[in-house]
SERO-4910 file (N, C-alpha, C, O; in steps of 0.05 Angstrom, whole numbers):
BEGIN
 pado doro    nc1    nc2    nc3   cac1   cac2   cac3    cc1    cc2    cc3    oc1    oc2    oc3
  Unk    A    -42    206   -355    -46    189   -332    -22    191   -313      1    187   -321
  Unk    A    -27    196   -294     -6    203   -274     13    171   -265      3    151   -275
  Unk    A     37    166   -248     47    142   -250     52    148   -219     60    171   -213
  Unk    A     48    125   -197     50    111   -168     81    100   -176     90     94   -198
  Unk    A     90    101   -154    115     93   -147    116     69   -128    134     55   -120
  Unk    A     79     68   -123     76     35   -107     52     27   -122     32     40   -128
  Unk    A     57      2   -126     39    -14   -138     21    -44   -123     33    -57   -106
  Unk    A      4    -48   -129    -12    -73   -121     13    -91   -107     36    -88   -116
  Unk    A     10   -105    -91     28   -126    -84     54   -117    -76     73   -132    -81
  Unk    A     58    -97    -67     78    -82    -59     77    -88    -24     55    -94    -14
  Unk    A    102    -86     -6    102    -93     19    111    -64     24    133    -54     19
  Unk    A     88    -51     35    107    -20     51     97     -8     78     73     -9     83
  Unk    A    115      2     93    106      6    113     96     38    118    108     57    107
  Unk    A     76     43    134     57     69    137     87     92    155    102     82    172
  Unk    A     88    112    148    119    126    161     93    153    172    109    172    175
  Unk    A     73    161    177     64    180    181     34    175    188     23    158    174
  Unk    A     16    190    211    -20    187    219    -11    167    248      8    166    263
  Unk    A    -37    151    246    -44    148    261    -31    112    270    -23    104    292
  Unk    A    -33     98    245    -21     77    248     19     74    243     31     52    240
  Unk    A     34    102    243     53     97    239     70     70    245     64     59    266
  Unk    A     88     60    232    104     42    244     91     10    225    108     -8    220
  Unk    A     63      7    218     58    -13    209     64    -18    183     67     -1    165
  Unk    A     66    -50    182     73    -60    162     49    -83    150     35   -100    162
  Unk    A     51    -73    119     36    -88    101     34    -98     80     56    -93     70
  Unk    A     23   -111     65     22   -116     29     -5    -85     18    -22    -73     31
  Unk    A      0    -82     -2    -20    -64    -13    -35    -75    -26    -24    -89    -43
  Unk    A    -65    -75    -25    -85    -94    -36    -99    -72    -60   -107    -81    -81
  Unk    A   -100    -51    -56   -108    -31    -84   -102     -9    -85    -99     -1    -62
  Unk    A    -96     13   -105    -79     35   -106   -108     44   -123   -124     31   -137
  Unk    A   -107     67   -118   -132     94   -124   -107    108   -138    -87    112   -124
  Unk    A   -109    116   -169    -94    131   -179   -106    161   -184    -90    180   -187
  Unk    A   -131    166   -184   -145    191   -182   -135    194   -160   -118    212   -162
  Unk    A   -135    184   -133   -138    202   -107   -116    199    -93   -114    209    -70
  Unk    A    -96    185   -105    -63    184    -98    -67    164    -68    -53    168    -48
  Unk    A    -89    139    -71    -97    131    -37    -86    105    -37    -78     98    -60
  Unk    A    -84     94    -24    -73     65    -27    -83     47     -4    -76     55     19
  Unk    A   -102     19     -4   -110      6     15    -86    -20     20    -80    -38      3
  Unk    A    -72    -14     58    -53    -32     61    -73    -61     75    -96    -55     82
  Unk    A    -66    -81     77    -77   -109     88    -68    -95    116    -47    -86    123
  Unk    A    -92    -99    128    -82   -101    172    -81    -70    177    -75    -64    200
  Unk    A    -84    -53    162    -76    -23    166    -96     -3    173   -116     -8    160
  Unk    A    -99     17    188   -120     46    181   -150     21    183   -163     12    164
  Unk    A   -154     16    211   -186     -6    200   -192     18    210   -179     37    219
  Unk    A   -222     12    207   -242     36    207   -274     10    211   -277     -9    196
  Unk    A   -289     16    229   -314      8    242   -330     21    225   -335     45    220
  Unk    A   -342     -8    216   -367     -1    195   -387    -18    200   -381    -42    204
  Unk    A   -417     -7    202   -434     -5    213   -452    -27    193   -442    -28    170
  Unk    A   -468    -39    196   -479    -52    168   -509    -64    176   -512    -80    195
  Unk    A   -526    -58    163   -549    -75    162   -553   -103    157   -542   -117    140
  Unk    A   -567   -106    170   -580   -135    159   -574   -144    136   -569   -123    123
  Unk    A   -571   -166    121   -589   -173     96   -575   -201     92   -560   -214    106
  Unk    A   -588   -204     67   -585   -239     59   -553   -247     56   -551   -272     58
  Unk    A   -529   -236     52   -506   -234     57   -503   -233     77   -492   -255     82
  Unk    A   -504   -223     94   -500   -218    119   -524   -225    141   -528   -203    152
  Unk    A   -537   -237    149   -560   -236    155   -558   -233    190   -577   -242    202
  Unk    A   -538   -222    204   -539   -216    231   -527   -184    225   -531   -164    239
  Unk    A   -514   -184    207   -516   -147    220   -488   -147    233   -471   -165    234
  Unk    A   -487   -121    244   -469   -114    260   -447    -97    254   -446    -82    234
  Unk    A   -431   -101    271   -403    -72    264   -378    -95    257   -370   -113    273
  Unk    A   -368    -89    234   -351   -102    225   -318    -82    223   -318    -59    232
  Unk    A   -304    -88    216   -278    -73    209   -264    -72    187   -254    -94    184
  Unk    A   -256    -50    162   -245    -43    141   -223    -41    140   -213    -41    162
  Unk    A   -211    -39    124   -185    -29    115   -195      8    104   -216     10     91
  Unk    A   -186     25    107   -190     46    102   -169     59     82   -146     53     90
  Unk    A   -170     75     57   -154     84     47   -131    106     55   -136    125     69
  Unk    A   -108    103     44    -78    111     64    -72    131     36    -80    126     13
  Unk    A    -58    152     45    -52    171     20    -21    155     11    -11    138     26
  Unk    A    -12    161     -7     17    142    -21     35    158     -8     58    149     -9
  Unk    A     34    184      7     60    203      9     68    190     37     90    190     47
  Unk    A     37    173     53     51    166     79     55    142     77     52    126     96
  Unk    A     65    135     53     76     99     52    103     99     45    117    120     40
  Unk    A    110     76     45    144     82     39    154     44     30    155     23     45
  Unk    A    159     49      3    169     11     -6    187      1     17    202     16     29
  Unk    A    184    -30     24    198    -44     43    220    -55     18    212    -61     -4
  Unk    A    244    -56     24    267    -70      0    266    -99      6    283   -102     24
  Unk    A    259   -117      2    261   -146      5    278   -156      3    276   -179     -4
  Unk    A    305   -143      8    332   -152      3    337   -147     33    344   -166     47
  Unk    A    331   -114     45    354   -111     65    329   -106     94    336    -98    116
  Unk    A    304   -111     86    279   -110     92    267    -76    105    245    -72    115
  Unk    A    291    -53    101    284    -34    111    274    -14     93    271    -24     71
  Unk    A    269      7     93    239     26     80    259     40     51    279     54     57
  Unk    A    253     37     24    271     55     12    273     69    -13    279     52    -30
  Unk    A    271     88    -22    264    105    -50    263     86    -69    276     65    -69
  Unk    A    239     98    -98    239     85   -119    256     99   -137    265    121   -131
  Unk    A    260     87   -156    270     99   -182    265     79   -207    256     57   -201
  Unk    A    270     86   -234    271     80   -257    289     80   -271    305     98   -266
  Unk    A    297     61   -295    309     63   -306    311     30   -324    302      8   -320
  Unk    A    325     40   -338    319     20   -376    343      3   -369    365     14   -368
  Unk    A    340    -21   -364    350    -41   -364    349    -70   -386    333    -88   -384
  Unk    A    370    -68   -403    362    -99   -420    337    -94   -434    321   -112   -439
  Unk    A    331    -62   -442    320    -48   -462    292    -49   -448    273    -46   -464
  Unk    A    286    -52   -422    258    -54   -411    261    -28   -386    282    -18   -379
  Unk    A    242    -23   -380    236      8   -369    229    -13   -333    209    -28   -330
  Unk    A    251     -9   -312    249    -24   -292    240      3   -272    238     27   -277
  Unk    A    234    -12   -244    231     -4   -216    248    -21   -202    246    -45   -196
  Unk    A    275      5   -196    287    -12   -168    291      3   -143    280     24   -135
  Unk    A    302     -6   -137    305      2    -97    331     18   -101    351      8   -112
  Unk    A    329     40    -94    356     66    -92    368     58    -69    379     77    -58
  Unk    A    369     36    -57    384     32    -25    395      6    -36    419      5    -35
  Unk    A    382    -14    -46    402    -43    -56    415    -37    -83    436    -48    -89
  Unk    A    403    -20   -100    405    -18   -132    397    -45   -139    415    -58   -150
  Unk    A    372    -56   -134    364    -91   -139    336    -83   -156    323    -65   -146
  Unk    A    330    -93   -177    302    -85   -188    284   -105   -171    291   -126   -160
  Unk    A    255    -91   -169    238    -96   -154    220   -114   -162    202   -120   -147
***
């Protein structure tokens, strides 16, 4: 099983496409397709029928899936964009920020 370097509940901002520059929380990570859906990001117009859920119809707006290579972790310390890394801390296998050295 392959391992993301961003995870659910992560704050990162898009560095590449179409929405460059935005900032988000990550609401789900696709580990087959390396995709990641940000909150407020990449919407995309979706078309929808009728029905008992919905019962007017209409064109609504998505969140669309973002590939992980064009995301980048926000550090919540110094709030700017910055590499992951690993490493065994207090005998536990951590994720911290390579710009604060602060675990995440």
């Amino acid at each position: 099983m392959k391992k993301l370097k961003i995870k659910t509940g992560d704050t990162v901002k898009i560095v590449a496409g179409d929405h460059k520059g935005t900032e988000g929380k990550v609401l789900r990570v696709d580990i087959e397709k390396n995709k990641a859906i940000v909150e407020g990001a990449n919407l995309v117009s979706k078309h929808e029928k009728p029905s008992a859920k919905n019962p007017q119809g209409g064109i609504t707006k998505k969140e669309a899936p973002i590939h992980i290579s064009n995301l980048a972790l926000i550090d919540s310390k110094s709030g700017e964009t910055t590499k992951v890394g690993y490493e065994v801390r207090d005998g536990k296998k951590v994720r911290f920020s390579k710009k604060s050295n602060e675990v995440i």
